[in-house]
One Martini backbone bead per residue (centre of mass of N, CA, C, O) as a GRO file, in nm:
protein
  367
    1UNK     BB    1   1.635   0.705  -2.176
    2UNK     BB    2   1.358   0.474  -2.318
    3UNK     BB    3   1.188   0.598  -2.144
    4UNK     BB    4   0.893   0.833  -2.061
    5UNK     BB    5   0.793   0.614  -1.809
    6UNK     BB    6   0.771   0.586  -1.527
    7UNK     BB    7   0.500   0.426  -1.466
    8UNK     BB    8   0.368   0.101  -1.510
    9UNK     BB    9   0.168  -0.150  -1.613
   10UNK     BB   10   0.093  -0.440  -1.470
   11UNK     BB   11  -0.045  -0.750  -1.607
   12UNK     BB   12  -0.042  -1.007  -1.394
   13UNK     BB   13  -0.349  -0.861  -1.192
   14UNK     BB   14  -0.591  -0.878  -1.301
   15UNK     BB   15  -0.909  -0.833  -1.288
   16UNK     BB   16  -1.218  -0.990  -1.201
   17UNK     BB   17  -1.494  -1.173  -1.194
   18UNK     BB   18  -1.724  -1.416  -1.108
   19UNK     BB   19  -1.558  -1.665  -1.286
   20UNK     BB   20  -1.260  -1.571  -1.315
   21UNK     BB   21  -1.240  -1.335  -1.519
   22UNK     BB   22  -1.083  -1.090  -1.706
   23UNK     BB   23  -1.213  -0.779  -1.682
   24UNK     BB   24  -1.241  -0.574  -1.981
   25UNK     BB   25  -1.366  -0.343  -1.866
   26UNK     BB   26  -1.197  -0.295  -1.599
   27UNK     BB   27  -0.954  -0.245  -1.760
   28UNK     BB   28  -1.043  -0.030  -1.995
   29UNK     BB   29  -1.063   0.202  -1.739
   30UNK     BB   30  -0.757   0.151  -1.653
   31UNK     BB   31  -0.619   0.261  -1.925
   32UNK     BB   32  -0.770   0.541  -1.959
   33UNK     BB   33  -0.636   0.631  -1.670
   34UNK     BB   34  -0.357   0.607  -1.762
   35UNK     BB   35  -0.330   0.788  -2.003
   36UNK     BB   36  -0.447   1.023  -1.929
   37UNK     BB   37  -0.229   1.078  -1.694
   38UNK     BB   38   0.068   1.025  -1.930
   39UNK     BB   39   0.095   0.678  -1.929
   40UNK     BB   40   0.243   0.404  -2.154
   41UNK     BB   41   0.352   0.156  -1.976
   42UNK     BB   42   0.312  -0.217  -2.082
   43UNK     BB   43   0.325  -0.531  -1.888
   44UNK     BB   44   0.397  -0.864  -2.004
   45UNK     BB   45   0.340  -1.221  -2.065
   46UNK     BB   46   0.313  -1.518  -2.194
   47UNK     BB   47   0.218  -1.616  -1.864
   48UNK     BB   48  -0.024  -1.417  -1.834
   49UNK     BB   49  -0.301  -1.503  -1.825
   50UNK     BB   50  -0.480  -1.367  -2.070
   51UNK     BB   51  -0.340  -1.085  -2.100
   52UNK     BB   52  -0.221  -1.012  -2.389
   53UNK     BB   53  -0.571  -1.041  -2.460
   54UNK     BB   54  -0.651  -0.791  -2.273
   55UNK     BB   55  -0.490  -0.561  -2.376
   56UNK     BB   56  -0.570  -0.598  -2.714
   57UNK     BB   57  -0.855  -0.488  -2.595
   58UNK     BB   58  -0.794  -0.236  -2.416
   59UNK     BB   59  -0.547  -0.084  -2.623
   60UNK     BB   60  -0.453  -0.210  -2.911
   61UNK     BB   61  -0.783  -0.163  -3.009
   62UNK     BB   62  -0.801   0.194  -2.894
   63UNK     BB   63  -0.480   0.296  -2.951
   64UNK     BB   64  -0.247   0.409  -3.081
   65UNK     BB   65   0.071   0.263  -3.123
   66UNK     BB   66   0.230   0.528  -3.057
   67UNK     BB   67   0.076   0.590  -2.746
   68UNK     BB   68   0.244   0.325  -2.669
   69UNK     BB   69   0.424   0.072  -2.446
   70UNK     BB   70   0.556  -0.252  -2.502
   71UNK     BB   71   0.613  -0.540  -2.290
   72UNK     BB   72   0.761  -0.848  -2.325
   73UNK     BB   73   0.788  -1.221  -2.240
   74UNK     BB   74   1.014  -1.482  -2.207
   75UNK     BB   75   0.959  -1.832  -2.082
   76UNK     BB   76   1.087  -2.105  -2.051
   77UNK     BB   77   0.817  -2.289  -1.969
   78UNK     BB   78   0.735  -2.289  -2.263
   79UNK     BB   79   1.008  -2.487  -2.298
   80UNK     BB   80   1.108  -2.762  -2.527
   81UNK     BB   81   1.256  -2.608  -2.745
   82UNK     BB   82   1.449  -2.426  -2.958
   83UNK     BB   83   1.213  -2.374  -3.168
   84UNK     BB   84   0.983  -2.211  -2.934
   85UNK     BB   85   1.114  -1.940  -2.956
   86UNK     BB   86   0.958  -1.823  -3.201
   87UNK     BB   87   0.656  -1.937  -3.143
   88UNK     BB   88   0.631  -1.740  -2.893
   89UNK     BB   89   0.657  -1.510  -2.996
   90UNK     BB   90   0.495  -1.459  -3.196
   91UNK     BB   91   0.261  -1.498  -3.056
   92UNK     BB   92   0.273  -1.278  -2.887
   93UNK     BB   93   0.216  -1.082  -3.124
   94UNK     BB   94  -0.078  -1.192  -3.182
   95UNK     BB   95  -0.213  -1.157  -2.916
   96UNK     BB   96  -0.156  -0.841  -2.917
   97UNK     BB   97  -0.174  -0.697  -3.202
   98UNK     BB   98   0.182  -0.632  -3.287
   99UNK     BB   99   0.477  -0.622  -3.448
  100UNK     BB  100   0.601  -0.462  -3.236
  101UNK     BB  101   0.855  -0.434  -2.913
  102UNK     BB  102   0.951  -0.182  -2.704
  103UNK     BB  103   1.017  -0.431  -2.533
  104UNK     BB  104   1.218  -0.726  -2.429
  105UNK     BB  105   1.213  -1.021  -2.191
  106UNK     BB  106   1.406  -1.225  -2.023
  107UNK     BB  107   1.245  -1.455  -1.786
  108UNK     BB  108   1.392  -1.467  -1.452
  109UNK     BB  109   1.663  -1.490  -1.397
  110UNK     BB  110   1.910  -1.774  -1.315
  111UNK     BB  111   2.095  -2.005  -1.293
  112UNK     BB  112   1.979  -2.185  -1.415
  113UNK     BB  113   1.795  -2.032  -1.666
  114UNK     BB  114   2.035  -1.951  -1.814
  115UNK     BB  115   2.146  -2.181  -1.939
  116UNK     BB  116   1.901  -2.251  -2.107
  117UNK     BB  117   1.906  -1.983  -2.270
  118UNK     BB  118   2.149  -2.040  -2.409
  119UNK     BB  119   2.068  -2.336  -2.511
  120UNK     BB  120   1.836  -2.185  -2.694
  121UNK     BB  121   1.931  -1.899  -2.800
  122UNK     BB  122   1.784  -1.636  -2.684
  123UNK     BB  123   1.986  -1.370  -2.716
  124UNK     BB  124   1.984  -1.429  -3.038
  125UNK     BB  125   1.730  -1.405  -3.127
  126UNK     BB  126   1.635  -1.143  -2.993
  127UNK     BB  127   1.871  -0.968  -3.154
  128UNK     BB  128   1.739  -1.039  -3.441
  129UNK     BB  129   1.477  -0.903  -3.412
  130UNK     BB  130   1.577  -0.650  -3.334
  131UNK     BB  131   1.742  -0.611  -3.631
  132UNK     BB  132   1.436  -0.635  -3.777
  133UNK     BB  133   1.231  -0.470  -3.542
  134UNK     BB  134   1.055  -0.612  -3.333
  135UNK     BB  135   1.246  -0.500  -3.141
  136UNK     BB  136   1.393  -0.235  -2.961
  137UNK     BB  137   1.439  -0.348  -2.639
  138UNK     BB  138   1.664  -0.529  -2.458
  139UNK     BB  139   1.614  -0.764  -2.177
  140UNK     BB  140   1.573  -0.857  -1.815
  141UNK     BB  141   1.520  -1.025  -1.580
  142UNK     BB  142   1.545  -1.071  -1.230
  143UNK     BB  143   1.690  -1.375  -0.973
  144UNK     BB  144   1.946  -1.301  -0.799
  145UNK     BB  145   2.227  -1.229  -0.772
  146UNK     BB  146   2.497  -1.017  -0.819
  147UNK     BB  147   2.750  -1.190  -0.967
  148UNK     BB  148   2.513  -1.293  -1.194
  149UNK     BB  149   2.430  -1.017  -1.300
  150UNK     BB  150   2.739  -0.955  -1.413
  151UNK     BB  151   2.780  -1.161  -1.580
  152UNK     BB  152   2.558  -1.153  -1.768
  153UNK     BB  153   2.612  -0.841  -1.869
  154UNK     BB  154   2.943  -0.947  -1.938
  155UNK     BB  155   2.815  -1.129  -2.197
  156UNK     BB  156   2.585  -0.882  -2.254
  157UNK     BB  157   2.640  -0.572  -2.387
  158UNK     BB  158   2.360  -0.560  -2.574
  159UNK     BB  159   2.172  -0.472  -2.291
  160UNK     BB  160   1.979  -0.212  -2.230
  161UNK     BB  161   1.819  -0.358  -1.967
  162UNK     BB  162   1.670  -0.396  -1.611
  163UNK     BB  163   1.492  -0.616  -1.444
  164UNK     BB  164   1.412  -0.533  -1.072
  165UNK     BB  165   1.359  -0.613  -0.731
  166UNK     BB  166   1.243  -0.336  -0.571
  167UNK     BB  167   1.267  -0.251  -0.232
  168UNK     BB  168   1.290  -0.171   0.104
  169UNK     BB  169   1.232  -0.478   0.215
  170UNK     BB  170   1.511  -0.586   0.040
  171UNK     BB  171   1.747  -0.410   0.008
  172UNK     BB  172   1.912  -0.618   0.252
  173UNK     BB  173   1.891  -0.886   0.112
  174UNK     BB  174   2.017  -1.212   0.090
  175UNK     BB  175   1.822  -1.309  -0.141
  176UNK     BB  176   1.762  -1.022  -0.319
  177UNK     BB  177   1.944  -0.832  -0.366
  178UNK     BB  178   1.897  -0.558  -0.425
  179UNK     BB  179   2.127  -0.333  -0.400
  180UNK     BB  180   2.332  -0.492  -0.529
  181UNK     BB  181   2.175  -0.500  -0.826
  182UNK     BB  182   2.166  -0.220  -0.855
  183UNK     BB  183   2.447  -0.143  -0.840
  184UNK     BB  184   2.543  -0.344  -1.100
  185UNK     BB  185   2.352  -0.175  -1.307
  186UNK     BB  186   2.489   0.077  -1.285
  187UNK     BB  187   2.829   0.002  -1.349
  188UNK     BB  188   2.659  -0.057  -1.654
  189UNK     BB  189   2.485   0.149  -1.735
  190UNK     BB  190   2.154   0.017  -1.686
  191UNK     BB  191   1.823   0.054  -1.723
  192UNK     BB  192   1.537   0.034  -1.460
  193UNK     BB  193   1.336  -0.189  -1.405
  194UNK     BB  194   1.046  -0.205  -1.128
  195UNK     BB  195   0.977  -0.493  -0.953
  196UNK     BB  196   0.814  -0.469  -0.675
  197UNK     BB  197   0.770  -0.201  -0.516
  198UNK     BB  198   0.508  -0.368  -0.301
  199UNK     BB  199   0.519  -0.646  -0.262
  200UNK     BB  200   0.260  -0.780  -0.364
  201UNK     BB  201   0.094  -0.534  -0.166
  202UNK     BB  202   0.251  -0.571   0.156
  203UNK     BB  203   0.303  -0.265   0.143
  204UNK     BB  204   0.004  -0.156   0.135
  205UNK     BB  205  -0.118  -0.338   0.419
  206UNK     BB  206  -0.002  -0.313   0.743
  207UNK     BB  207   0.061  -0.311   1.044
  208UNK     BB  208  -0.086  -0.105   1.266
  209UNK     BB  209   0.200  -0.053   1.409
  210UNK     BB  210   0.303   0.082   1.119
  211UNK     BB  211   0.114   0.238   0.991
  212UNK     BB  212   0.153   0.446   1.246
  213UNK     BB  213   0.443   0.580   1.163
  214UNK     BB  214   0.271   0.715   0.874
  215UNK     BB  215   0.061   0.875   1.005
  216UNK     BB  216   0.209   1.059   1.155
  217UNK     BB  217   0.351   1.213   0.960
  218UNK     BB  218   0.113   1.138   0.687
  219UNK     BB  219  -0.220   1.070   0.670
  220UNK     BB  220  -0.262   1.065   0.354
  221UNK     BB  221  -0.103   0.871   0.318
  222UNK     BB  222  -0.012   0.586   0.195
  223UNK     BB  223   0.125   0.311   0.156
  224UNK     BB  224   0.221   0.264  -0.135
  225UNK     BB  225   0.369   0.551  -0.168
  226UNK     BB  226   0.617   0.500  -0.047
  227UNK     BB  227   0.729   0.261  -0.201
  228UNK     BB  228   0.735   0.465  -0.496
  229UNK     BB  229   0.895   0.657  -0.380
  230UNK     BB  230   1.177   0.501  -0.293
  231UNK     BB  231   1.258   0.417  -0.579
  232UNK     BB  232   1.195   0.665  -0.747
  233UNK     BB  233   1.475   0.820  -0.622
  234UNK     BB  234   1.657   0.671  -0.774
  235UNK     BB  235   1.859   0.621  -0.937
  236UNK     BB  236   1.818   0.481  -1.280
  237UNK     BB  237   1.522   0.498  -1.305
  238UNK     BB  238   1.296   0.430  -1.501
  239UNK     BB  239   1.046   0.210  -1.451
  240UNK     BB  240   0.753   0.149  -1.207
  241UNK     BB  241   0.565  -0.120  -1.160
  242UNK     BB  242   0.241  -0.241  -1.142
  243UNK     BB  243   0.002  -0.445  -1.028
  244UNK     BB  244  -0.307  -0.343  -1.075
  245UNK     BB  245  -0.657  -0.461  -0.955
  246UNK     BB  246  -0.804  -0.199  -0.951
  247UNK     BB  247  -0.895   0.170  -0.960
  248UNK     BB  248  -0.789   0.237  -0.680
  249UNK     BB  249  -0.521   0.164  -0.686
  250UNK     BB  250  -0.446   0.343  -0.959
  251UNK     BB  251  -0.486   0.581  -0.851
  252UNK     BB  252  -0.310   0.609  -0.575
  253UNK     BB  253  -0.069   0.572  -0.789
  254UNK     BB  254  -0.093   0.822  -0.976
  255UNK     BB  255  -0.091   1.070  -0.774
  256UNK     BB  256   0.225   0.988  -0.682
  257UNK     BB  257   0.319   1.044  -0.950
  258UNK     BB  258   0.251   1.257  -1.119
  259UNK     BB  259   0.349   1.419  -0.838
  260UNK     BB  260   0.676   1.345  -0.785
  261UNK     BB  261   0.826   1.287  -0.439
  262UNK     BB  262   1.083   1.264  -0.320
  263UNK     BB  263   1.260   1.160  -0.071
  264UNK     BB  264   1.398   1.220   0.213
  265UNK     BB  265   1.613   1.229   0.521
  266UNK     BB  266   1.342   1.159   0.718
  267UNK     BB  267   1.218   0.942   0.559
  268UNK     BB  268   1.452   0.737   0.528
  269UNK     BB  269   1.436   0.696   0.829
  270UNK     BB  270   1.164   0.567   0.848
  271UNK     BB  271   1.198   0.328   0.657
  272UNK     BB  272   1.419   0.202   0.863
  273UNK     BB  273   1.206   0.151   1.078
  274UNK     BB  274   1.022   0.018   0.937
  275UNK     BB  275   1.164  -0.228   0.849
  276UNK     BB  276   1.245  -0.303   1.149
  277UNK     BB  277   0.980  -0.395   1.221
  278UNK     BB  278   0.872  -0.568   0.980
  279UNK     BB  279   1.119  -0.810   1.020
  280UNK     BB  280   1.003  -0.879   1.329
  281UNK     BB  281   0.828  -1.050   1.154
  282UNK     BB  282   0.684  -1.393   1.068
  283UNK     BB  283   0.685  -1.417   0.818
  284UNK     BB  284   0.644  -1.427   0.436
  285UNK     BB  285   0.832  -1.369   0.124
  286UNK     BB  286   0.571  -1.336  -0.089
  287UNK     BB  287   0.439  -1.234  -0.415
  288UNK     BB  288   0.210  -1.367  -0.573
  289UNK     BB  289   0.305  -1.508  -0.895
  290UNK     BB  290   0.216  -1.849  -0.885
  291UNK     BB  291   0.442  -2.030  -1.033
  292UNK     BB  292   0.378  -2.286  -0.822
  293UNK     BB  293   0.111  -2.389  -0.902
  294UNK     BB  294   0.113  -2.536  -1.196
  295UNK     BB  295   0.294  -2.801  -1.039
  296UNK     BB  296   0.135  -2.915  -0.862
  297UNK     BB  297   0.015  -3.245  -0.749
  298UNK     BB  298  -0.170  -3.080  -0.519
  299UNK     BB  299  -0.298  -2.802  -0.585
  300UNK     BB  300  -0.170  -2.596  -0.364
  301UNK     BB  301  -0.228  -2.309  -0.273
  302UNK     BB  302   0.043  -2.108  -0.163
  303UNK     BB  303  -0.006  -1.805  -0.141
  304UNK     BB  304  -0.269  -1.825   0.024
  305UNK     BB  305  -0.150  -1.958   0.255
  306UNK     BB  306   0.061  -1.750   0.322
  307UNK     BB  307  -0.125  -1.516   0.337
  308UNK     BB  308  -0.271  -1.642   0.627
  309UNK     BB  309   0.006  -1.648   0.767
  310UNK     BB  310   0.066  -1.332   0.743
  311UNK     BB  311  -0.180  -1.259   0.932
  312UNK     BB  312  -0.136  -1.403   1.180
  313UNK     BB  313   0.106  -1.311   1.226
  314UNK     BB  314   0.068  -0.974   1.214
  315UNK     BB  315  -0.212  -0.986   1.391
  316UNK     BB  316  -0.313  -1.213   1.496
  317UNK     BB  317  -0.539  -1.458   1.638
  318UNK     BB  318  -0.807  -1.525   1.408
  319UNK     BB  319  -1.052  -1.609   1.198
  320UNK     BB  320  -0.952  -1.502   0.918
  321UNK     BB  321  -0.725  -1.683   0.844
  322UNK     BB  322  -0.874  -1.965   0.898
  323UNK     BB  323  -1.069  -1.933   0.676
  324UNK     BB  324  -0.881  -1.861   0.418
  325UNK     BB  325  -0.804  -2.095   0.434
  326UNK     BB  326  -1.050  -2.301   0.403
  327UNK     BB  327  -1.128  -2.157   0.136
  328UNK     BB  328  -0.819  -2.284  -0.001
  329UNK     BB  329  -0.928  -2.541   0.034
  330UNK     BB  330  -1.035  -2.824  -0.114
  331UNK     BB  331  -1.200  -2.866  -0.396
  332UNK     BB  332  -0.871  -2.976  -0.507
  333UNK     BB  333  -0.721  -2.830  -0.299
  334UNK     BB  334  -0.471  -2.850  -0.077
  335UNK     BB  335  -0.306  -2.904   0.178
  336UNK     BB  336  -0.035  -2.835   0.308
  337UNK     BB  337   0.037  -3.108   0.423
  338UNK     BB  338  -0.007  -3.245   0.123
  339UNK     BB  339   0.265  -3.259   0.073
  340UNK     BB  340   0.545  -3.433  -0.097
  341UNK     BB  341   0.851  -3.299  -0.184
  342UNK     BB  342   0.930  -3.227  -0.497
  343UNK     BB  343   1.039  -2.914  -0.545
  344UNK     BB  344   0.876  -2.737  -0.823
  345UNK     BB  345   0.827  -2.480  -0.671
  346UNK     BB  346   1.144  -2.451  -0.557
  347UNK     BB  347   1.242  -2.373  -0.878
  348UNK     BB  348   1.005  -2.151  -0.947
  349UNK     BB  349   1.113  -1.925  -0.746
  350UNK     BB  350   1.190  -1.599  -0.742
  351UNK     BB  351   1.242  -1.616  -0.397
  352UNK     BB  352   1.398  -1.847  -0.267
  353UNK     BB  353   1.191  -2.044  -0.129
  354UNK     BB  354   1.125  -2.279   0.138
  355UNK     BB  355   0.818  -2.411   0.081
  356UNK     BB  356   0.849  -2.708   0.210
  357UNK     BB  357   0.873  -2.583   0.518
  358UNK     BB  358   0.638  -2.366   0.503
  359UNK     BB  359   0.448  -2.611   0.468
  360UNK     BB  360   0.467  -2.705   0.787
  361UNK     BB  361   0.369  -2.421   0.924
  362UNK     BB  362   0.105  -2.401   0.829
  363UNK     BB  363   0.010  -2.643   0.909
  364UNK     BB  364   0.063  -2.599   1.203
  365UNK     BB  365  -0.110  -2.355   1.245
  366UNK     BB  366  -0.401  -2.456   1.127
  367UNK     BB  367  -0.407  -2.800   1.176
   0.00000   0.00000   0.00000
C-alpha cells in the first residue's frame, strides 16, 4: 500500500460561515481531530474553490510535513493551453504552501477529457515532476466505463494507483460501474482511493423506511458508518475519501474507521435488500460536485433543485421539498423550467446524467 491512513479528509465540502466563506476555525478543529485520531490523507484540487488555501491554513501552516499527506488532482477546466499545465501545479504547491504532493491526479478522466489531457501533455508533465521528486505517487480520478479504465491503465502502466467512485448503491450501476472499475483497478494490481462512498451524503439519510431495515439489525449504527463499511471491506482499497462538511459528520466517521469492522455475510446480504429497495425510488442519483453549476449561462443551482427533488420522490409530497426549491431559485439563479439546453452541465457531469431531462421532470414537478 502507499499510504498508511485508511481513511482520507475530502476538502471538497468544506463547512461555510454566514458569508458562506470557508469557516477556517471550524476546518482548524476537524483537521486537530482527525489527525489526533491517528489519520492524515488529505485530498484537495485546484478546482475546489478555496480548499487548497483552507488546507494550507488549518494544516500545512500548523503541523510538521512529514506528519500528513496530501493528495491533489489537475482539471482540464482549468486548462486553455498546454502551456498552463506548468502553471497550475505550480499554483497549487503555492496555494497549499508545499514543495511537493505525496499523491497527485489527473482529475475526473472520462472519453472526452482524456484525449485532451493527452493531447497537453498531462501524464508526460505529471511524470516528470514525479522524476523531479515533486510527486510522490502519480493517479488519476476516473468517471467512465471499464473498457476506458483497462485502456488508460493499459497505455501508462506508470500510473501507481486510481481513484474510483464506489459505494454499494453504483455497485452494479450500468453507468457508474463501480463493480466492472473496482474489478479491472485490481487486474492490474493498482491501489484504490475510494471517492463518494456515502454517494454525496445520499447514503448518510435514507428514506425512513429503508433506514428501518438497518436499524432494526443494528439501532446505533449510523446510515454513514454501513457505506463505509461496506467499501472498506474491499480488497486492493488504499484509503477511503469523506467529504465531511460538520464535525459531528467526521466523529461519526472516525468511530467507524478507528476501529473498524468488515462487512460479514448478513450485514451483505442486508445491503443487497437495501439497495433494490433504495433503488426502486424514483430518485436521481446527483453527488453535488457541482461541476455543472459554473457555466450554466441561467445560473440554475442544479444539485440543489436535483436535491428537492430527491427529498420529495423519497419522503412523498411536503412542503419542505417545494420550499427548498423556492429558496434556490429567483435571486439570479434560474428556475429548473429556465434551462435553454446547452448542454454544458452534461459535459461535465461525472455521474453522466441526462440533466437537461431532468430538469424538466423537477420544473414539471415544482412549477
Amino acid at each position: 500500500m502507499l499510504s498508511d491512513s485508511k481513511f482520507g479528509f475530502g476538502l471538497m465540502r468544506l463547512p461555510k460561515d454566514a458569508e458562506n466563506n470557508i469557516d477556517i476555525d471550524q476546518v482548524k478543529a476537524m483537521v486537530d481531530g482527525f489527525m489526533a485520531s491517528g489519520f492524515n490523507y488529505f485530498d484537495t484540487a485546484y478546482v475546489y474553490n478555496g480548499s487548497e488555501e483552507a488546507m494550507k491554513a488549518a494544516l500545512v501552516d500548523r503541523y510538521p510535513r512529514e506528519s500528513y499527506t496530501i493528495a491533489n488532482k489537475i482539471h482540464k477546466m482549468a486548462l486553455k493551453t498546454k502551456e498552463q499545465v506548468a502553471e497550475v501545479f505550480n499554483e497549487s504547491l503555492r496555494r497549499c504552501g508545499v514543495d511537493y504532493f505525496d499523491f497527485y491526479l489527473i482529475h475526473a478522466i472520462n472519453r472526452k477529457l482524456y484525449g485532451e489531457y493527452q493531447e497537453f501533455g498531462c501524464f508526460e508533465y505529471c511524470q516528470e515532476q514525479k522524476e523531479a521528486g515533486k510527486i510522490r505517487y502519480l493517479g488519476f480520478s476516473f468517471h467512465d466505463d471499464a473498457d476506458l479504465l483497462d485502456q488508460v491503465l493499459t497505455e501508462h502502466p506508470e500510473i501507481d494507483f486510481v481513484q474510483l467512485q464506489l459505494n454499494y448503491l453504483d455497485w452494479d450501476s450500468g453507468v457508474i460501474q463501480a463493480r466492472n472499475n473496482y474489478e479491472v483497478a485490481r487486474r492490474h494490481n493498482k491501489p484504490i482511493v475510494v471517492m463518494e462512498p456515502i454517494k454525496g451524503g445520499n447514503l448518510a439519510v435514507l428514506p425512513d423506511h429503508i433506514e428501518k431495515i438497518f436499524k432494526d439489525y443494528n439501532p446505533d449504527a449510523s446510515m454513514a458508518s454501513w457505506a463505509l463499511r461496506y467499501v472498506g471491506s474491499l480488497e486492493g482499497v488504499m484509503t477511503i475519501l469523506s467529504g465531511m462538511s460538520t464535525p459531528g459528520q467526521m466523529a461519526d466517521n472516525l468511530a467507524t474507521m478507528k476501529d473498524f469492522q468488515p462487512i460479514n455475510s448478513q450485514e451483505a446480504s442486508l445491503i443487497a435488500k437495501i439497495t433494490k429497495e433504495y433503488l426502486a425510488l424514483k430518485t436521481i442519483d446527483c453527488t453535488a460536485c457541482r461541476y455543472c453549476v459554473a457555466g450554466c449561462p441561467k445560473n440554475i443551482l442544479i444539485p440543489d433543485l436535483f436535491a428537492a427533488y430527491n427529498d420529495q420522490m423519497a419522503y412523498g409530497k411536503t412542503s419542505r421539498p417545494k420550499t427548498f426549491y423556492l429558496e434556490h431559485t429567483g435571486e439570479g439563479h434560474g428556475l429548473a423550467s429556465e434551462c435553454i439546453a446547452c448542454g454544458k452541465c452534461e459535459h461535465v457531469c461525472p455521474q453522466h446524467l441526462p440533466i437537461i431531462d431532468l430538469l424538466k421532470k423537477v420544473a414539471a414537478t415544482f412549477e
